[in-house]
C-alpha positions as CSV (number, residue, x, y, z in Angstrom):
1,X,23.4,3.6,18.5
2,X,21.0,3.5,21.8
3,X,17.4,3.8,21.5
4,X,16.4,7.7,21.3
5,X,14.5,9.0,24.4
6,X,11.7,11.8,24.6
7,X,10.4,13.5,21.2
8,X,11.2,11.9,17.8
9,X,10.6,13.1,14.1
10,X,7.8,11.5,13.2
11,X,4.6,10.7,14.6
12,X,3.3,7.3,15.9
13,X,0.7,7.2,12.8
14,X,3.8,7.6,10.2
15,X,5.8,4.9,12.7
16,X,2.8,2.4,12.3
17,X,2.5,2.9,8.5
18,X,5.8,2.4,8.3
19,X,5.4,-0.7,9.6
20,X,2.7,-1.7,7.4
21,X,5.0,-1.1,4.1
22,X,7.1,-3.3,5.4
23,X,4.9,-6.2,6.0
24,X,1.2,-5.7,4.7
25,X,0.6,-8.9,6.7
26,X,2.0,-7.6,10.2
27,X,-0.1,-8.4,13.0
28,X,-1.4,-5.3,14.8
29,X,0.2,-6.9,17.8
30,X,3.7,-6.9,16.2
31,X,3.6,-3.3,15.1
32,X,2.5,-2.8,18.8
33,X,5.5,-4.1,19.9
34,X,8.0,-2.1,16.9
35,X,6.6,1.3,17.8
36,X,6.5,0.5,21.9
37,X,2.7,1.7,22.2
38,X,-0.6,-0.7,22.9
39,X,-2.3,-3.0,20.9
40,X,-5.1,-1.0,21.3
41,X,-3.2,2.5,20.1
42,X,-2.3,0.8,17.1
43,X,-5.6,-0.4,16.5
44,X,-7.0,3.6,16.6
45,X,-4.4,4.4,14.2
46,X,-5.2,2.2,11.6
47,X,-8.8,2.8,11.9
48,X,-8.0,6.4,11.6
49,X,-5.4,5.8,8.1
50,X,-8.1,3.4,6.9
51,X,-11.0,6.6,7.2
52,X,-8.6,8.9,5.7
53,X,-8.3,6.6,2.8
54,X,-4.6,6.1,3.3
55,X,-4.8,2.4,4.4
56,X,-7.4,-0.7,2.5
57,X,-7.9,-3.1,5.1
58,X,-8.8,-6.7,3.9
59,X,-9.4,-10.0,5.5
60,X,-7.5,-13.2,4.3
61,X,-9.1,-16.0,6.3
62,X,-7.9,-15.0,9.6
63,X,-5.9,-12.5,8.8
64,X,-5.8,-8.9,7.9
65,X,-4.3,-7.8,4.9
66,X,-3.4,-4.0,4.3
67,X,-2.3,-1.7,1.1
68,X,-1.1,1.7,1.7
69,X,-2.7,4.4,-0.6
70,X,0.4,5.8,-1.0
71,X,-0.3,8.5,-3.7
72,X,-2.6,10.7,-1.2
73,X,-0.8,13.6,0.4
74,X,0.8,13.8,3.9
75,X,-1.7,15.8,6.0
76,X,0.1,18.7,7.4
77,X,-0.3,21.9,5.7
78,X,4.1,22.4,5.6
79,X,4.1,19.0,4.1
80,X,1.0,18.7,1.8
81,X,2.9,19.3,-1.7
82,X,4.2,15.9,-0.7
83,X,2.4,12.2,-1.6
84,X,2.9,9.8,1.1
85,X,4.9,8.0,-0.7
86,X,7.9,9.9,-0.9
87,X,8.0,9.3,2.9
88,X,7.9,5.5,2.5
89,X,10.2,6.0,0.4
90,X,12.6,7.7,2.3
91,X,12.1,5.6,5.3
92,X,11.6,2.5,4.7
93,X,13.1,2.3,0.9
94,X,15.9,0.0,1.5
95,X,14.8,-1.6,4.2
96,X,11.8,-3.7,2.7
């Protein structure tokens, strides 16, 4: 199947998340290159799941170290009745 073009699903924020499921040890750099935006876009993204309480960012010598808070809601009002979870879930389940 090719790569899809234009508009997708999901959002870049759920894309990077995603990626942080996956691999709580990913470089930032990595998920960069996985969800084909900057370095510095993926940075803003985590710095705005880490405000929202979704991500715990911790360092482990050199490296970061993340947990998703995955019982908090999804944001949207159409989705809210929904924990975060759920969406990892669905996603990423049996892919980890």
């Amino acid at each position: 199947m090719s790569e899809p073009t234009g508009w997708t699903f999901l959002t870049n924020h759920a894309h990077v998340l995603f990626c942080i499921a996956r691999d709580p040890e990913v470089r930032l750099r990595d998920v960069a290159a996985k969800v084909a935006i900057t370095e510095r876009a993926v940075q803003r993204i985590v710095t705005d799941l880490e405000t929202q309480g979704y991500l715990t960012v911790s360092k482990e010598g050199r490296r970061n170290r993340y947990q998703v808070n995955d019982d908090l809601p999804l944001r949207h009002l159409v989705e809210r009745h929904v924990a975060v979870k759920a969406l990892i879930d669905l996603v990423v389940g049996g892919q980890e």
